[in-house]
BALOBA-1460 file (C-alpha; in Angstrom, 3 decimals):
// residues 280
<rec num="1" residu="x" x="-11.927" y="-36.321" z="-0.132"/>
<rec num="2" residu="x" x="-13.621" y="-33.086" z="1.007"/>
<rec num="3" residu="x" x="-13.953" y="-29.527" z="-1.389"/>
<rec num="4" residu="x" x="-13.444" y="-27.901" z="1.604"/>
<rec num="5" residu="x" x="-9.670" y="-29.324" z="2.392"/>
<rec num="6" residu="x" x="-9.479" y="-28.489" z="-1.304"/>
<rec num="7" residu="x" x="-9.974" y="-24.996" z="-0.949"/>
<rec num="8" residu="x" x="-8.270" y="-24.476" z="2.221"/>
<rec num="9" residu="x" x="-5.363" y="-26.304" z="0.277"/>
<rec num="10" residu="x" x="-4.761" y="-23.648" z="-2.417"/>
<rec num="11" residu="x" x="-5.951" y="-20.504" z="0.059"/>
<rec num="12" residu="x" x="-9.256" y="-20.547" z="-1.934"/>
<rec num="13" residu="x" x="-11.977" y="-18.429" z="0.899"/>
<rec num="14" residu="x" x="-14.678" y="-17.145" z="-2.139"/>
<rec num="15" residu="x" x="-17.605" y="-18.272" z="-3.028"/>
<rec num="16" residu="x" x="-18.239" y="-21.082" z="-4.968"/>
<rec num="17" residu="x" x="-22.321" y="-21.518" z="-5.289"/>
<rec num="18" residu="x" x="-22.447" y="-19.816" z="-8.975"/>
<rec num="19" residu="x" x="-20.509" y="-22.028" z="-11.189"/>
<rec num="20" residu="x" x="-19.184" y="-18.909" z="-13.665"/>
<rec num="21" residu="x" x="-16.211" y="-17.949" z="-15.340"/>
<rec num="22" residu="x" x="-15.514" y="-15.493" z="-12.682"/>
<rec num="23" residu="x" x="-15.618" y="-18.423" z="-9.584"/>
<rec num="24" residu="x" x="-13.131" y="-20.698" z="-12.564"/>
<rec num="25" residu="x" x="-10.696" y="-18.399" z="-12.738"/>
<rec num="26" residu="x" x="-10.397" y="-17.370" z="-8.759"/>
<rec num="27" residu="x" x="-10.137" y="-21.215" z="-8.254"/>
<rec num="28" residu="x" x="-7.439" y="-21.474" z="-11.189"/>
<rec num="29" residu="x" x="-5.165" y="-18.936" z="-10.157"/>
<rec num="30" residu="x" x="-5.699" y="-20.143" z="-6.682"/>
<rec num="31" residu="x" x="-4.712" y="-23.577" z="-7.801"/>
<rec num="32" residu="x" x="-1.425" y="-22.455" z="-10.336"/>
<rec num="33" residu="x" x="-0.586" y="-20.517" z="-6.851"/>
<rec num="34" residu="x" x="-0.122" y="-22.988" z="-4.112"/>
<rec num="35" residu="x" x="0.578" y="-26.117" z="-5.881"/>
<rec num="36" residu="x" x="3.628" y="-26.456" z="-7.849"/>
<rec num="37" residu="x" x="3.853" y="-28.599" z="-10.960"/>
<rec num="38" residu="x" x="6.355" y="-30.989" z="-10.343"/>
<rec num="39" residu="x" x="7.763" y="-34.431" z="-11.165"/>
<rec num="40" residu="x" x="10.197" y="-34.528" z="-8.052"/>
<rec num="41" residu="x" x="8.989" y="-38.081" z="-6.775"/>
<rec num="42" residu="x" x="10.544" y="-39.959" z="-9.843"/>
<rec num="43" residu="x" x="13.789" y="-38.175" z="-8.673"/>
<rec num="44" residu="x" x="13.234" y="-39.848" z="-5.087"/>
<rec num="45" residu="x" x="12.524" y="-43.110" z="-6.109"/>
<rec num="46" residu="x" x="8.685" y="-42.600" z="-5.926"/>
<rec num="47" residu="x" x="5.975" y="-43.902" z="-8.254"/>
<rec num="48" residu="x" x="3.039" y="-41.974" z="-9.418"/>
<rec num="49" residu="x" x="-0.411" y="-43.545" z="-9.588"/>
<rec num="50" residu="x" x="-2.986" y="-42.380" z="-11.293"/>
<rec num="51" residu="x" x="-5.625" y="-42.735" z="-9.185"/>
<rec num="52" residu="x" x="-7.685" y="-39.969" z="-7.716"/>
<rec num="53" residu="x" x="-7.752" y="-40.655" z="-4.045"/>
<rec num="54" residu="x" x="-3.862" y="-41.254" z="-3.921"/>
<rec num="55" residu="x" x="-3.363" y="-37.388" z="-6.387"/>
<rec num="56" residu="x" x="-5.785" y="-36.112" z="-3.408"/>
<rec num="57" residu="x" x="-3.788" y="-37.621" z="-0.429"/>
<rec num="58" residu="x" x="-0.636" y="-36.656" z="-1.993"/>
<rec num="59" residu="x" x="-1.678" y="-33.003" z="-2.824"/>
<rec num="60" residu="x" x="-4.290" y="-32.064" z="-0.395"/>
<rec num="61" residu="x" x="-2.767" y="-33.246" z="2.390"/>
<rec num="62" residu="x" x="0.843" y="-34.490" z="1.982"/>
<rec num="63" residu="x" x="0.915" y="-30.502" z="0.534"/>
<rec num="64" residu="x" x="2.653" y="-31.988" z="-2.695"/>
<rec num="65" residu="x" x="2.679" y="-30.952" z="-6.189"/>
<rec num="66" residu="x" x="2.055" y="-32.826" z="-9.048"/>
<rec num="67" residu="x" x="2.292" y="-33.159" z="-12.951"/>
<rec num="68" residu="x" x="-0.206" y="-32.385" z="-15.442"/>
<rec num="69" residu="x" x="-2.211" y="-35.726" z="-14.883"/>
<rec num="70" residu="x" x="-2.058" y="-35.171" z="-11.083"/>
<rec num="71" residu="x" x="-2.690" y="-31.693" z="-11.512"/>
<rec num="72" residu="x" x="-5.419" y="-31.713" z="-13.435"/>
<rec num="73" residu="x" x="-7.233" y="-34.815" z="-12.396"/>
<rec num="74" residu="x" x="-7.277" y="-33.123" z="-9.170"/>
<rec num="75" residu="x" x="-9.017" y="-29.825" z="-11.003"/>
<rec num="76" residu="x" x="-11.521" y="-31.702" z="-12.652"/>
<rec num="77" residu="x" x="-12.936" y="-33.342" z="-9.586"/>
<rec num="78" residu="x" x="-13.330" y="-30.018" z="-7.748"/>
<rec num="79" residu="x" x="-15.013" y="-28.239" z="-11.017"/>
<rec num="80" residu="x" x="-17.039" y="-31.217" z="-10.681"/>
<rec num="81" residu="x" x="-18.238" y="-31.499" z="-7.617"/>
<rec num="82" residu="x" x="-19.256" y="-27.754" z="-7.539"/>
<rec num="83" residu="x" x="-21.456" y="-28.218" z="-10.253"/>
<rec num="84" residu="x" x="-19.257" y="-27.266" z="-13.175"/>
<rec num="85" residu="x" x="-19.914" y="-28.848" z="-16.765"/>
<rec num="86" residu="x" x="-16.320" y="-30.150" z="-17.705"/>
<rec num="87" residu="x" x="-14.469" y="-32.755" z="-19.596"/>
<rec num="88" residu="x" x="-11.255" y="-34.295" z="-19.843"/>
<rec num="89" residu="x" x="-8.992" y="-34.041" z="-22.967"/>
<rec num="90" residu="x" x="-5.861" y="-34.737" z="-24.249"/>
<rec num="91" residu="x" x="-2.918" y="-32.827" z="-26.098"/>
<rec num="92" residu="x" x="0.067" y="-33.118" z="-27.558"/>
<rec num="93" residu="x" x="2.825" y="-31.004" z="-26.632"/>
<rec num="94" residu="x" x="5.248" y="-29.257" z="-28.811"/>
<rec num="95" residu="x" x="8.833" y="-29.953" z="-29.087"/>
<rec num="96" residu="x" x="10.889" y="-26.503" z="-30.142"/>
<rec num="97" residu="x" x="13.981" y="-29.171" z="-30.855"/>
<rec num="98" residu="x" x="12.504" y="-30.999" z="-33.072"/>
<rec num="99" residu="x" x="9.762" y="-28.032" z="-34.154"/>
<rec num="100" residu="x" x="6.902" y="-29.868" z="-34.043"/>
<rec num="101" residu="x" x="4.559" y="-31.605" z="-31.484"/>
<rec num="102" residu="x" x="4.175" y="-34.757" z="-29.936"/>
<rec num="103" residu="x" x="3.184" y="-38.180" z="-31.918"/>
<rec num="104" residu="x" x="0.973" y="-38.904" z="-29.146"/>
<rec num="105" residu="x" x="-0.824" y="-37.679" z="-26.691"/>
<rec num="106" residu="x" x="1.225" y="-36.747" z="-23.705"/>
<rec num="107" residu="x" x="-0.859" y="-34.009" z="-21.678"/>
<rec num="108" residu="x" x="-4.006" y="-33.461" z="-20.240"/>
<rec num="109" residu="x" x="-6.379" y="-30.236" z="-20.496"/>
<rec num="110" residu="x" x="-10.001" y="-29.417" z="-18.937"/>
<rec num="111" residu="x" x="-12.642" y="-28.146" z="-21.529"/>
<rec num="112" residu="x" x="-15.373" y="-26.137" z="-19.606"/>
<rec num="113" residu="x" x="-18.488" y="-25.017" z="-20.513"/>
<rec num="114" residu="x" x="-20.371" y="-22.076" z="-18.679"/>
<rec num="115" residu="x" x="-23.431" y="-20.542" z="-20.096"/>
<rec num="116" residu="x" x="-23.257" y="-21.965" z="-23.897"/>
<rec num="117" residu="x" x="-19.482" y="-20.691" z="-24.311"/>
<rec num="118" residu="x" x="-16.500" y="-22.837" z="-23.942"/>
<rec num="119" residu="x" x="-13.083" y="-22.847" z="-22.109"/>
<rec num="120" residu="x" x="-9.804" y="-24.701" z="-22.030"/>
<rec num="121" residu="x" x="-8.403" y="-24.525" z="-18.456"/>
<rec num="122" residu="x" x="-5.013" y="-26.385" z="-17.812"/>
<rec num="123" residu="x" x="-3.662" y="-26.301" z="-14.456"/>
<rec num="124" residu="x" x="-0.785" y="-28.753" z="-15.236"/>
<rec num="125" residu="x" x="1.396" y="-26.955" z="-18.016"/>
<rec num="126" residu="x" x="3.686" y="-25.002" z="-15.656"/>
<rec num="127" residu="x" x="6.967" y="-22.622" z="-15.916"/>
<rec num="128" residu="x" x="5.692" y="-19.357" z="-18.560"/>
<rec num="129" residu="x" x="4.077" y="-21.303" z="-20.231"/>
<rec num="130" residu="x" x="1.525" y="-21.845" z="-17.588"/>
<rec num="131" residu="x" x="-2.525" y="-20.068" z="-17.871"/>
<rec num="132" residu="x" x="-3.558" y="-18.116" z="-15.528"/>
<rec num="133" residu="x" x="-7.163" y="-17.429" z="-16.434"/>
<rec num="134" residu="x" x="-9.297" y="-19.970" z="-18.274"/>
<rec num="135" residu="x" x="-9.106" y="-19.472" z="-22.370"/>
<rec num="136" residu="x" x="-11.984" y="-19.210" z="-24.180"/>
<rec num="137" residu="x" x="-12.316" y="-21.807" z="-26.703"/>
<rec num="138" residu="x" x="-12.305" y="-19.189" z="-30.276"/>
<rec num="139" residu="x" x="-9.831" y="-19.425" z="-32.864"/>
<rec num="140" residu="x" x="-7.252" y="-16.620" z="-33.520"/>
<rec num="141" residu="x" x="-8.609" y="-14.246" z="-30.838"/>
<rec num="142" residu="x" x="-5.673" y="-12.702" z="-28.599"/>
<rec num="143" residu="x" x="-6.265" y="-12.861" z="-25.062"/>
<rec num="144" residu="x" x="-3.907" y="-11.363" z="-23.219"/>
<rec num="145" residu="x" x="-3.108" y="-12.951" z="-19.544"/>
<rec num="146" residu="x" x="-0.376" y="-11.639" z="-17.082"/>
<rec num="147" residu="x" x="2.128" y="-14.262" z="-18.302"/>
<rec num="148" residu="x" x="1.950" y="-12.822" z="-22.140"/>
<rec num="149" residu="x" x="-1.062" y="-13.101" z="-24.895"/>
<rec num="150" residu="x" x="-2.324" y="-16.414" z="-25.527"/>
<rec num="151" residu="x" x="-4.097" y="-17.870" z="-28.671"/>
<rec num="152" residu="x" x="-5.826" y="-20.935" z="-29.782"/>
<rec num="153" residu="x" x="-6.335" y="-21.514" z="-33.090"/>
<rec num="154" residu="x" x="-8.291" y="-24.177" z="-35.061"/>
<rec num="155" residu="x" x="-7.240" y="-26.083" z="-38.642"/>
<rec num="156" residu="x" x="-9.566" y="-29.282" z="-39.183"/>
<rec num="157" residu="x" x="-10.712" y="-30.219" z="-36.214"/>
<rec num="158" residu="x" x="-7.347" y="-29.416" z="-34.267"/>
<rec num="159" residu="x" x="-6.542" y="-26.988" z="-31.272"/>
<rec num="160" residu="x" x="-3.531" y="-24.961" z="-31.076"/>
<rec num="161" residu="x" x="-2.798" y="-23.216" z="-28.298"/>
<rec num="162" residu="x" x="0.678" y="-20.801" z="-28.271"/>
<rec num="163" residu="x" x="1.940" y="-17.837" z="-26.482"/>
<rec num="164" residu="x" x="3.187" y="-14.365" z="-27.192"/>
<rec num="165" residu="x" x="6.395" y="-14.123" z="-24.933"/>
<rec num="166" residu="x" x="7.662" y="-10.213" z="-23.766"/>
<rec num="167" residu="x" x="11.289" y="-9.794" z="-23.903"/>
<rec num="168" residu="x" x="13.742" y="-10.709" z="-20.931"/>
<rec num="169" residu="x" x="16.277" y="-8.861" z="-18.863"/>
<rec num="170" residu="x" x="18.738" y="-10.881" z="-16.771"/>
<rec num="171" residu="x" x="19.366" y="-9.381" z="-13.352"/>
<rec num="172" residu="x" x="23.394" y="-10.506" z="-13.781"/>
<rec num="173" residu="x" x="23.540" y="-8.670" z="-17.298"/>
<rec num="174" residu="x" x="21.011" y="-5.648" z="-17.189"/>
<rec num="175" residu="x" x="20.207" y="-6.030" z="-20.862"/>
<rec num="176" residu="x" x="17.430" y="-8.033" z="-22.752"/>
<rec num="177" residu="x" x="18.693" y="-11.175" z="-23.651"/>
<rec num="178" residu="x" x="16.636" y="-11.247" z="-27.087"/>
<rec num="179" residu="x" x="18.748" y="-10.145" z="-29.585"/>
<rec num="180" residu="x" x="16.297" y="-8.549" z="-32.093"/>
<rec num="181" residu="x" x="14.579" y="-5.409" z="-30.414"/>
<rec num="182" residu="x" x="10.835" y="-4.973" z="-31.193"/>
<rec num="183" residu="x" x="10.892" y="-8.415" z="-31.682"/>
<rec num="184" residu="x" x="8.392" y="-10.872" z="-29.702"/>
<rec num="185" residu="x" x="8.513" y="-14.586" z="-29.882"/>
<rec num="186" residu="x" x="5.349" y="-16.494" z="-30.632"/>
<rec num="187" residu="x" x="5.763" y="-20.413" z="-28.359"/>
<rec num="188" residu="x" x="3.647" y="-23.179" z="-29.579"/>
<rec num="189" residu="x" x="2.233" y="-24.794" z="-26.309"/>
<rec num="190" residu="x" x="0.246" y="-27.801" z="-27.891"/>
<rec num="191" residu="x" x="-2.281" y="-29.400" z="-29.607"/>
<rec num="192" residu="x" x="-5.255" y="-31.001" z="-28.893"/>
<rec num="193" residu="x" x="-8.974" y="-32.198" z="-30.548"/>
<rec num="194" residu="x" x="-12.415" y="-31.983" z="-28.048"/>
<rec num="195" residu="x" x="-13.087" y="-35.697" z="-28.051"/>
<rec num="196" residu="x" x="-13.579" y="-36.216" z="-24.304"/>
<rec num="197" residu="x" x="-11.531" y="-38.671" z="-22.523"/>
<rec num="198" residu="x" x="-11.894" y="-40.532" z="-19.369"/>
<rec num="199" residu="x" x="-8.540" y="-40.369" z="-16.703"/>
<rec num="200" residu="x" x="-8.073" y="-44.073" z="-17.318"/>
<rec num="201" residu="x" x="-7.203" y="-43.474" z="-21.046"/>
<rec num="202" residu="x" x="-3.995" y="-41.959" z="-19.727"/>
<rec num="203" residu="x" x="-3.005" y="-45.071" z="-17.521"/>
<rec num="204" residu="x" x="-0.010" y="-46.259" z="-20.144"/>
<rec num="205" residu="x" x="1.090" y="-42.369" z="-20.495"/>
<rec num="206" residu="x" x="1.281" y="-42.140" z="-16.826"/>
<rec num="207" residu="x" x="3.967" y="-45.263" z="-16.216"/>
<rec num="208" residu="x" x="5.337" y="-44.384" z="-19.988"/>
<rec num="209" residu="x" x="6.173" y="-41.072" z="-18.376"/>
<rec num="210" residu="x" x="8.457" y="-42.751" z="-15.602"/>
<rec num="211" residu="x" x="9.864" y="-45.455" z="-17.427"/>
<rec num="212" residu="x" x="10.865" y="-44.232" z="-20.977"/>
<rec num="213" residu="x" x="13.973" y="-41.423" z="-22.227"/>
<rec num="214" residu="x" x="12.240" y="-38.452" z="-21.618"/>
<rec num="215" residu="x" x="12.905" y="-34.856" z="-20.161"/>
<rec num="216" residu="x" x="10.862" y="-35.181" z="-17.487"/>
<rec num="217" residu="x" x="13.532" y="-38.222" z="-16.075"/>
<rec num="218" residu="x" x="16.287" y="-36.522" z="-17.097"/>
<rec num="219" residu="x" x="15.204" y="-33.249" z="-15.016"/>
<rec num="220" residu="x" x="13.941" y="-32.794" z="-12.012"/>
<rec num="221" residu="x" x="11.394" y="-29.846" z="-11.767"/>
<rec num="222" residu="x" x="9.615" y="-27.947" z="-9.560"/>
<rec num="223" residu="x" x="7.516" y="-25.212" z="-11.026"/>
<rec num="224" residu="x" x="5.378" y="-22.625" z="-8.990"/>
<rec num="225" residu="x" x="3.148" y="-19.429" z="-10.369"/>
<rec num="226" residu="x" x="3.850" y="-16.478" z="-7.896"/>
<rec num="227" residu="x" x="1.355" y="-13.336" z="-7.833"/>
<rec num="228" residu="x" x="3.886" y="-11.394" z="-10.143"/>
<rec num="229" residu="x" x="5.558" y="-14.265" z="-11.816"/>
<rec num="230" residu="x" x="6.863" y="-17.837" z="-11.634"/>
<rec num="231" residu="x" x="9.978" y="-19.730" z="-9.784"/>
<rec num="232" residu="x" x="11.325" y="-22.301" z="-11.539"/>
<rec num="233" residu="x" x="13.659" y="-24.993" z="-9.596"/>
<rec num="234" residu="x" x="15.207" y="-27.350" z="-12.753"/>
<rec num="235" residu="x" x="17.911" y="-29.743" z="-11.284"/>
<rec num="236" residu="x" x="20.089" y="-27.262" z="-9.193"/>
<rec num="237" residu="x" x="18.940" y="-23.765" z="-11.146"/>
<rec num="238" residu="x" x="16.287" y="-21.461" z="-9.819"/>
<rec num="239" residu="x" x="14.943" y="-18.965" z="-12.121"/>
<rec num="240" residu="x" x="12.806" y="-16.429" z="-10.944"/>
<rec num="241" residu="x" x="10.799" y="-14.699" z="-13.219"/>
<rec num="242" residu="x" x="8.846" y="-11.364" z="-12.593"/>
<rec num="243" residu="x" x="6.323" y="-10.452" z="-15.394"/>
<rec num="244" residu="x" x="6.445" y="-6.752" z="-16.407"/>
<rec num="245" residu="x" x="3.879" y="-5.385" z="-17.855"/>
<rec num="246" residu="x" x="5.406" y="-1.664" z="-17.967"/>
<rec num="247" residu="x" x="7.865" y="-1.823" z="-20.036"/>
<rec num="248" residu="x" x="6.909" y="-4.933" z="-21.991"/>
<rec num="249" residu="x" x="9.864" y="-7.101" z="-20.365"/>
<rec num="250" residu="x" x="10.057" y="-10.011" z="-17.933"/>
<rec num="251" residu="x" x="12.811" y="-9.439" z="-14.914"/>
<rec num="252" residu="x" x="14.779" y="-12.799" z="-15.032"/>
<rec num="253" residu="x" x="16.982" y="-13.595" z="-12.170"/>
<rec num="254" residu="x" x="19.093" y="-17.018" z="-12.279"/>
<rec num="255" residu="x" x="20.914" y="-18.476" z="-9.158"/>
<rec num="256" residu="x" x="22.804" y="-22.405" z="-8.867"/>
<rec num="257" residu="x" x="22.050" y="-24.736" z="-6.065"/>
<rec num="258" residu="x" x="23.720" y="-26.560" z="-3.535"/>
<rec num="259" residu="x" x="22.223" y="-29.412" z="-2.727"/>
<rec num="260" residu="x" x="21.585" y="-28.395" z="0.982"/>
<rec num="261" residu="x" x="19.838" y="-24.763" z="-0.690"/>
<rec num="262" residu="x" x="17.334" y="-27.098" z="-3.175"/>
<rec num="263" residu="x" x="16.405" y="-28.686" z="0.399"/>
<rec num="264" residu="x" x="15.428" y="-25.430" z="1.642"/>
<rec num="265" residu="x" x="14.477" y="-23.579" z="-1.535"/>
<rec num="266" residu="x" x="12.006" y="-26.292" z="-2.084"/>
<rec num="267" residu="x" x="10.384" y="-25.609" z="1.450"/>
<rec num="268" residu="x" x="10.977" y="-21.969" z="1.390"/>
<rec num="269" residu="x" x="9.772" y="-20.870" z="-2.196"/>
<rec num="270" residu="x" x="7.631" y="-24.173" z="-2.855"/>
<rec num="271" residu="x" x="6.343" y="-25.161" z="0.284"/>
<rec num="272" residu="x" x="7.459" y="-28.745" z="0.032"/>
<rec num="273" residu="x" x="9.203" y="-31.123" z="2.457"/>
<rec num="274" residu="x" x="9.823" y="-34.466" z="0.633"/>
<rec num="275" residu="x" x="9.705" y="-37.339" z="2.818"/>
<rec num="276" residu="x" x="12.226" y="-39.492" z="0.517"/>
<rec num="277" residu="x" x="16.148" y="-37.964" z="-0.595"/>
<rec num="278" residu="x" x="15.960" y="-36.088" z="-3.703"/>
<rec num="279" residu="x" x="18.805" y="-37.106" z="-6.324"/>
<rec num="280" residu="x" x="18.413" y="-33.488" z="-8.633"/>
């Protein structure tokens, strides 16, 4: 395992001798940018391990993705090992179905400290709902992002982290697809206290994950942050999303699959070639 491969991995040429916000959030974005959250190796009859050295092998150098355990276990030992203070923590994500979140704990999140302030970076969330800059740990400050406005707020010892979405216009129709005008909708991410937690803790959520009734066996996904937007491969859609700032609207464009064209969108748009057959 080398901080070097690391960086050369996610395109990452900057300097990394200060350990500031400015150095976290080049590294971030680099990270969001060149590997894709994804869950496609349960879909190929693949298991995940959590274990560091196998996350590195398989994202480093098998040029993988990974999901929010891989993704940001693989974070939190290059923050590390460049001298950042960080810690491990776990969250709960919310469930628009059922409008509320999680029983237990079913994602993880980085906490970083630089020069007495703190900061929740999550490289792991994916689709728009993903950070792109580290979020300062303050309750009900807005702080707008490319992707929309983000906000944590705090109620007894609890984190809440949501986003302000802009409204959509589908390439196919020409016309927002949010029925209300004016109107912006407010997504509850998830929740999450600063107790620190060591990878281990999330052993059982890691095999729970592949063995259980849960959306992430039912769909396969491949999620990647683009420098305008996000492509998002679920089963045999691909949504492309551009974020406009301009006119306060996201440019949606939808397209079905073939199986042949998730082959080579997944090398093409995602840089991945999967060494097992992928059932989507």
């Amino acid at each position: 395992m080398n901080i070097q491969e690391y960086f050369s991995r996610i395109s990452y040429d900057g300097s990394h001798k200060d350990a500031d916000l400015k150095t976290l959030t080049a590294i971030l974005q680099h990270h969001i940018q060149a590997i894709p959250f994804e869950n496609l190796s349960m879909h190929c009859g693949e298991s995940i391990y959590l274990d560091l050295e196998r996350t590195y092998n398989k994202i480093v150098r098998k040029k993988r993705g990974g999901w929010c355990l891989e993704n940001n276990y693989l974070l939190f030992w290059a923050l590390q090992r460049i001298g950042y203070d960080v810690c491990i923590l776990g969250g709960k994500s919310y469930n628009p179905a059922q409008r509320t979140y999680k029983a237990d704990v079913d994602h993880v999140l980085l906490k970083v400290v630089i020069d007495g302030k703190s900061y929740i970076a999550d490289s792991g969330f994916g689709g728009t709902y993903q950070m792109w800059q580290p979020v300062l740990l303050v309750s009900g400050k807005d702080q707008p992002q490319v992707p929309g406005i983000f906000r944590l707020t705090e109620d007894n010892g609890t984190w809440y982290l949501e986003k302000t979405k802009r409204k959509h216009c589908n390439t196919d129709q020409s016309v927002p697809s949010t029925d209300t005008p004016g109107m912006k909708e407010i997504r509850k991410i998830c929740s999450f206290t600063l107790e620190p937690r060591g990878m281990n803790d999330f052993q059982e959520l890691n095999w729970k994950l592949q063995t259980s009734d849960n959306l992430l066996r039912k769909k396969s996904i491949c999620t990647l942050q683009t420098t305008d937007g996000v492509c998002n491969l679920v089963g045999w859609t691909l949504t492309e999303m551009k974020y406009n700032y301009m006119e306060d609207m996201d440019v949606v464009k939808i397209t079905t699959l073939t199986d042949e064209e998730v082959e080579k969108t997944l090398k093409d748009t995602f840089n991945i070639t999967l060494e097992n057959k992928l059932k989507p």
